[in-house]
C-alpha angles and dihedrals in degrees: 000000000000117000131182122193121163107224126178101276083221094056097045086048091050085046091057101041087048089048096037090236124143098207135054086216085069097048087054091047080050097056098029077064093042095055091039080065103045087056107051083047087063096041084060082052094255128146122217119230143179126218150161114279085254094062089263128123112026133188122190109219123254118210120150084212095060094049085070098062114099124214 
């Protein structure tokens, strides 16, 4: 399947650089793969956090998106 998004050429460039990838085909891979997992976290009924690397400060993360899946 073929799919065409316009994204912010500064923000795709500052993606790849940040991922070391040469192509914007691969960040989206990388995302596509990102979001599949995110997904199937919230169909087990799990939430998705962020935290420092000692367990403190965490954050849920909010994505509308998210919000839609059912468990």
């Amino acid at each position: 399947m073929e799919i065409r998004i316009n994204v912010d050429d500064n923000f795709m460039e500052s993606l790849k650089d940040r991922l070391n990838e040469k192509r914007a085909t691969d960040v989206t891979k990388d995302a596509l793969t990102l979001l599949n997992w995110a997904v199937s976290e919230i169909e087990n009924g799990r939430v998705i956090l962020s935290a420092q690397r000692d367990g403190t400060d965490m954050h849920r993360l909010a994505m509308p998106a998210l919000n839609k899946v059912t468990k």
